[in-house]
C-alpha positions in Angstrom: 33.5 -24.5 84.1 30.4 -25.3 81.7 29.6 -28.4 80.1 30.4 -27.1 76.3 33.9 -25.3 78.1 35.3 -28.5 79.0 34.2 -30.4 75.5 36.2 -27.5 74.0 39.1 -28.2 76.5 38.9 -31.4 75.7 39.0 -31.4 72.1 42.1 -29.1 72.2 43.9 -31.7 74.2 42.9 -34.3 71.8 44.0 -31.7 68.4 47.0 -30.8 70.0 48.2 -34.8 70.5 46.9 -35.7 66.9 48.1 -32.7 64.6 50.8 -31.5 67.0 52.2 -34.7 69.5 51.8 -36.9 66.5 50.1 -39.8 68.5 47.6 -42.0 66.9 43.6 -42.0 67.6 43.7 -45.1 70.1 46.8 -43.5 72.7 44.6 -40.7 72.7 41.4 -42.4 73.7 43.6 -44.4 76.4 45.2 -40.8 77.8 41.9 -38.9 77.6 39.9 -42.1 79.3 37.5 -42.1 76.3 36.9 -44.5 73.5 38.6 -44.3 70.3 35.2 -43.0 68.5 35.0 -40.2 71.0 38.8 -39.4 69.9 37.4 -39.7 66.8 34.9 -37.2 67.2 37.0 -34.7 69.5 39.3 -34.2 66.6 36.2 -33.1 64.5 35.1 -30.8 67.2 38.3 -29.2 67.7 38.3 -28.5 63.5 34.8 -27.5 63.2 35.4 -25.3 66.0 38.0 -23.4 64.4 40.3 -24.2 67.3 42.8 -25.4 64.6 44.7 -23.2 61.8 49.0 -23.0 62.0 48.6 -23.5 65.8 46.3 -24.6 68.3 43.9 -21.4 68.9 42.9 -22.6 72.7 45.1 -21.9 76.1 45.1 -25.8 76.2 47.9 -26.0 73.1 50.1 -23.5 75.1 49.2 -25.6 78.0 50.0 -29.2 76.9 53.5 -27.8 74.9 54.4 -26.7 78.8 53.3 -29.9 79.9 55.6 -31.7 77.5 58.5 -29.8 78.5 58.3 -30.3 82.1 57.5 -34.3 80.9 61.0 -33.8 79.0 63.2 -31.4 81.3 62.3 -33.1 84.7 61.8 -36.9 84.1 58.0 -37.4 84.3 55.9 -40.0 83.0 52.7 -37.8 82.8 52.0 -33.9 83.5 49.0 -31.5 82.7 49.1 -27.9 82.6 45.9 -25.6 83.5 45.7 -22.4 81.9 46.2 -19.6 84.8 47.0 -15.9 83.4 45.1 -13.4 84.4 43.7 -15.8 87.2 43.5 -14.9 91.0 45.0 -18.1 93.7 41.1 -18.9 94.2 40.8 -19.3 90.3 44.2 -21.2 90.0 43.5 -23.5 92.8 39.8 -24.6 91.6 41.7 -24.8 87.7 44.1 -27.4 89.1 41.7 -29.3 91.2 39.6 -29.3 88.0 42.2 -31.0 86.1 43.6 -33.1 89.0 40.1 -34.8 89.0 40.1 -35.7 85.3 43.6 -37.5 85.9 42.0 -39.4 89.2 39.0 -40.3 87.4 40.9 -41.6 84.8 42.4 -44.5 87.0 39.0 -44.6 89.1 37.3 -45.8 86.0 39.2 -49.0 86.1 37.6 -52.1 86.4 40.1 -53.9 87.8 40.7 -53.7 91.5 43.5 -51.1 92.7 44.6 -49.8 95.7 45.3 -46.1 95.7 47.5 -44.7 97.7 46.1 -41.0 99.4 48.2 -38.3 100.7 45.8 -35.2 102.7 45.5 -31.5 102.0 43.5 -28.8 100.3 44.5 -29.2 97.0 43.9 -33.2 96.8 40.4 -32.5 98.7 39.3 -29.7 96.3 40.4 -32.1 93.7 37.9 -34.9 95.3 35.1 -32.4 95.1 35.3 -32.3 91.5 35.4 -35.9 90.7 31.9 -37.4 89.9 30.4 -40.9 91.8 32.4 -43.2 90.4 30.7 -46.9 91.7 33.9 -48.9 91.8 33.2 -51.0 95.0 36.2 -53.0 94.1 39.0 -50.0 94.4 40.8 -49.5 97.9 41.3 -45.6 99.1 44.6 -46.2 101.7 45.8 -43.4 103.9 49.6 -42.4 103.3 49.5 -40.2 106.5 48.3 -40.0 110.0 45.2 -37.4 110.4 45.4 -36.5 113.9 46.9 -33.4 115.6 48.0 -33.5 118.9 45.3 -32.4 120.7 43.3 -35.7 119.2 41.7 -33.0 116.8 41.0 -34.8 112.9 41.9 -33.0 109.8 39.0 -31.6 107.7 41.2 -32.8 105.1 41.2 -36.6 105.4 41.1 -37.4 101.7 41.2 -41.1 101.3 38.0 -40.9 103.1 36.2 -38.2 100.6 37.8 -40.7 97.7 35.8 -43.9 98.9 32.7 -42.3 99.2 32.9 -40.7 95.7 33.6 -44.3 94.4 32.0 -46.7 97.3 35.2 -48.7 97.7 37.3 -49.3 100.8 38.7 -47.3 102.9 41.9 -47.8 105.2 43.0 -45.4 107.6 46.8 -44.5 109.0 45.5 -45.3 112.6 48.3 -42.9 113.9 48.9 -39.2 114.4 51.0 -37.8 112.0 53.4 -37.2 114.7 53.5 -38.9 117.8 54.8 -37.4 120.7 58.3 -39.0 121.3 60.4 -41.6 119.7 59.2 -44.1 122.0 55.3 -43.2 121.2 56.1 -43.5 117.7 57.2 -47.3 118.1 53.8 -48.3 119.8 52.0 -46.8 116.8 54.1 -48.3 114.1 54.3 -51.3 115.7 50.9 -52.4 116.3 48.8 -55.1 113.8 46.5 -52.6 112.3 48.8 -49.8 111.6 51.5 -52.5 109.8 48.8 -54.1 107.9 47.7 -50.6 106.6 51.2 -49.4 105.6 51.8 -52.7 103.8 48.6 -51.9 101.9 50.0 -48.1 101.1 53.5 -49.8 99.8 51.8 -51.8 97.5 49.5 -48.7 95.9 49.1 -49.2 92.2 49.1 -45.2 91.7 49.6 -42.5 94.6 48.2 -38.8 94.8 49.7 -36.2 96.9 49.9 -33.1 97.3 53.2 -30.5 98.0 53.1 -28.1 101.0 55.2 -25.3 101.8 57.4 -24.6 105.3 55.5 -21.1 106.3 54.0 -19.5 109.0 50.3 -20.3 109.0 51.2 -23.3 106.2 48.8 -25.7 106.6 50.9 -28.2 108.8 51.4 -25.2 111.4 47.8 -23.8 111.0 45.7 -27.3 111.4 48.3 -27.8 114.6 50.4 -30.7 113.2 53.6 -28.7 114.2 54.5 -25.6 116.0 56.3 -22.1 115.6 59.3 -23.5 117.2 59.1 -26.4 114.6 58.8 -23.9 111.0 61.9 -21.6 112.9 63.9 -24.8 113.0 62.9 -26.1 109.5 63.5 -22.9 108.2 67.0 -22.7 109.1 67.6 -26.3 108.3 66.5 -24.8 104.6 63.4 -27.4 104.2 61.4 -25.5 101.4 58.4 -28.6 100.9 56.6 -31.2 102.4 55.1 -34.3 101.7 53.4 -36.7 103.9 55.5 -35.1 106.8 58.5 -35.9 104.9 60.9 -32.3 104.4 63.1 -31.1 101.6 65.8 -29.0 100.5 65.4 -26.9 97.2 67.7 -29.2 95.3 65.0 -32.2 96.4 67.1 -34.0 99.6 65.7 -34.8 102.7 66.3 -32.3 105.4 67.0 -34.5 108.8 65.3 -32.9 111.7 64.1 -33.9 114.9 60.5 -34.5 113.9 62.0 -37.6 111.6 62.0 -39.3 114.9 58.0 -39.2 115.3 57.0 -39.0 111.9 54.1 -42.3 111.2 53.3 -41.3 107.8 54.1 -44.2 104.7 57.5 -43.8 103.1 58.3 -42.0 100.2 60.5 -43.3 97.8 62.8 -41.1 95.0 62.5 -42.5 91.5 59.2 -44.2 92.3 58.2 -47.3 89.7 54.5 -46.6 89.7 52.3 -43.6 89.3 52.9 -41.0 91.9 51.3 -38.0 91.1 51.3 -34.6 92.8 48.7 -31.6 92.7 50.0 -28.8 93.4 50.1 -25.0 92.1 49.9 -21.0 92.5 53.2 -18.5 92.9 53.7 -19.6 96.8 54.4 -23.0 95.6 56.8 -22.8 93.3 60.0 -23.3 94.9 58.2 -26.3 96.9 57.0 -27.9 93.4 60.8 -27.6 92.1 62.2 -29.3 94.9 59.7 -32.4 94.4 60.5 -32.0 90.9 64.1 -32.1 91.5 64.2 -34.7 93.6 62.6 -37.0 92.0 60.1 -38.0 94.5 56.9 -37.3 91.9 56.6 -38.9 88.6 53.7 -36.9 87.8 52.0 -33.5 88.2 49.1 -31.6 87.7 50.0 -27.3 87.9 49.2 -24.3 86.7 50.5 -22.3 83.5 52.5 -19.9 85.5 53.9 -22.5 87.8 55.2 -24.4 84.7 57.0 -21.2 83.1 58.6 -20.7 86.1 59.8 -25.0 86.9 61.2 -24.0 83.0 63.0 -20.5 83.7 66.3 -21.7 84.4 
């Protein structure tokens, strides 16, 4: 996306709340991470770019109207909505990590200290990629889940670690696989000094990212090795639709019990969450998984895709 694209984008966002959302210059500055001059002159932009007549002329107003009624239908205390018709999965997935870095960045800026809570995956990695060095020595990046498979193998996809460098703070790691290999093994992990002290950190996290993965064939827990064939047969007939952080759910958002419960390390989650725990997620192969997060009430907020929204709001 070029430089002048994402002023455009940005000025919609901030038209769209002003003329359309009704919110006043300085809760704009505060959502968009700007100051209230920059507010100021977005507005201008957006009117001197003809972007405003009866409606928002930019994919962003359709966008953030979508985003307000998934705030409204499902319970959410932020959501943005990235244009996707006519786009192809590649084009959808770099949209969302796109957008999923603007709502990071907007807590990374922070002066104060916070510890932020990481889940792994592709979509919260391509979202890293994205964000710009932010030097915020003072931030903690905390693992929420165990990043090794059972052949000792790491995930490419260790996030927290990609967040600290983009922002030179700390970084804590789960030191666990993300499923150890009984009941038994799973209680030396969990109960060892390190591995408490870290998930104390992760249960304190002043906002979370995560991501929403699918129970599939070749889905990324079954293709980096975390589980096996056997393993998506048995969730799949058990009706688990989603994961997160190892955790597996119905479509109506409840916890699916299975045997892998027993050897699951990763950080709790926690329905109806108090502070900021945000999912990225999108494309047409995660919709039903996105519902049942949604649904559950295990995510407060979200960052999708156009077409994922429409279909969260078809029934």
């Amino acid at each position: 996306m070029v430089k002048h694209d994402k002023k455009l984008d940005q000025a919609a966002r901030a038209a769209w709340m002003y003329y359309v959302a009704g919110q006043t210059q300085n809760e704009i500055a505060e959502a968009l991470g700007v100051s209230r001059q920059v507010a100021q002159r977005l507005v201008a932009l957006a009117i001197d770019s003809g972007l405003i007549s009866v409606n928002i002329s930019h994919p962003v107003g359709r966008c953030m109207e979508l985003s307000a009624r998934l705030c409204e239908r499902y319970g959410l205390a932020q959501c943005q909505v990235v244009p996707s018709q006519g786009m192809d999965s590649a084009g959808i997935n770099r949209a969302v990590a796109v957008a999923g870095a603007e709502v990071m960045a907007q807590f990374l800026r922070s002066e104060q200290p916070l510890n932020i809570g990481v889940g792994s995956g592709r979509s919260l990695k391509a979202a890293i990629d994205e964000l710009p060095e932010l030097e915020r020595p003072q931030h903690s990046c905390v693992s929420l889940i165990g990043a090794i498979a059972a052949d000792g193998s790491c995930t490419r996809y260790d996030v927290p670690l990609w967040m600290a460098e983009k922002t030179q703070g700390r970084y804590f790691i789960l030191p666990a696989p993300l499923f150890a290999d009984s009941e038994q093994d799973r209680a030396l992990w969990c109960n060892h000094r390190i591995y408490r002290t870290v998930n104390e950190k992760a249960s304190q996290a002043d906002v979370t990212f995560i991501g929403i993965g699918t129970i599939a064939y070749h889905c990324p827990l079954h293709k980096d090795g975390f589980i096996t064939a056997e393993d998506v047969d048995r969730l799949a007939a058990a009706n688990a639709v989603a994961e997160m952080l190892g955790h597996f759910i119905d479509p109506q958002g409840q916890r699916v019990a299975s045997e892998l419960d027993r050897r699951l390390t990763s950080v709790n989650l926690s329905q109806q969450p108090e502070k900021p725990v945000i999912a990225l997620a999108g494309g047409a192969d995660k919709h039903q998984a996105i519902r049942a997060a949604l649904l559950g009430r295990w995510i407060n907020g979200l960052v999708t895709d156009e077409e994922s929204a429409l279909a969260l709001l078809a029934d």
